[in-house]
N, C-alpha and C positions, 0 to 999 in steps of 0.2 A: 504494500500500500504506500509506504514509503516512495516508490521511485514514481507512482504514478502523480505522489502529489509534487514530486519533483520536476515532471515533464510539464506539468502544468502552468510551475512557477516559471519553467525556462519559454514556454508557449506565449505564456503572456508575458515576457520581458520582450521577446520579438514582434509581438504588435504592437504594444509601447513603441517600439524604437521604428518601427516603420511608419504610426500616425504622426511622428515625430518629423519625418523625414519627408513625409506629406506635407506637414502644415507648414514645411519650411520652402516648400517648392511653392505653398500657398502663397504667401507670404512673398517671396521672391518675387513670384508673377503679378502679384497685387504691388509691388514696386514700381515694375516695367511699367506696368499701367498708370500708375500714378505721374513717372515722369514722361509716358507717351502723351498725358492729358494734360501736362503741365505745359509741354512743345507746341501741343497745339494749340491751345491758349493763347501762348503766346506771337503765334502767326498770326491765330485770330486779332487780337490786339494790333499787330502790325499791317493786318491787310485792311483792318479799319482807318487806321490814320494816314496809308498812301490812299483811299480810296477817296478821303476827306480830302487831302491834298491837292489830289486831279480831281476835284471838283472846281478847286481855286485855282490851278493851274492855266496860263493863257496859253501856250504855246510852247512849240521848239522841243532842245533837247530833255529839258524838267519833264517834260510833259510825257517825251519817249522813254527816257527813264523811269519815272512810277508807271508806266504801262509795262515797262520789261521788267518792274518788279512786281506788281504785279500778278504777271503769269508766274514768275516763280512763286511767288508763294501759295499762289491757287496749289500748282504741281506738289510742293511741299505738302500741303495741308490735305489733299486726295490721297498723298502717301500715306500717309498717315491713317487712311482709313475714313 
């Protein structure tokens, strides 16, 4: 009886150590996410203040510029998901 309550104790030290290893992948992945949402954010904030921009913008190279910025940051921000 002895070893079975042994096999036991050692049964559940290996699920411990595997929900452990779970919630750290949890965790990890809820990181990525966190600074995935934090990137995009902040393009969002950036694609709003050149959008602002070329509104006021009259012409010429400014003009071509926040347009080629743009598109990148649309590109960026679709990356993203």
């Amino acid at each position: 009886m002895a070893r079975g309550w042994e096999s036991k104790s050692v049964e559940s030290q290996m699920e411990s150590a595997e929900r452990r290893r779970i919630d750290g992948e949890r965790l990890r992945l809820s990181q990525e996410e966190l600074n995935r949402q934090r990137e995009r954010e902040g393009l969002q904030l950036s694609r709003t203040r050149v959008l602002r921009d070329l509104t006021s913008a009259k012409g010429g190279h400014y003009r071509e510029s926040l347009e080629a910025a743009l598109n990148y940051l649309d590109t960026k921000i679709a990356a993203l998901g």
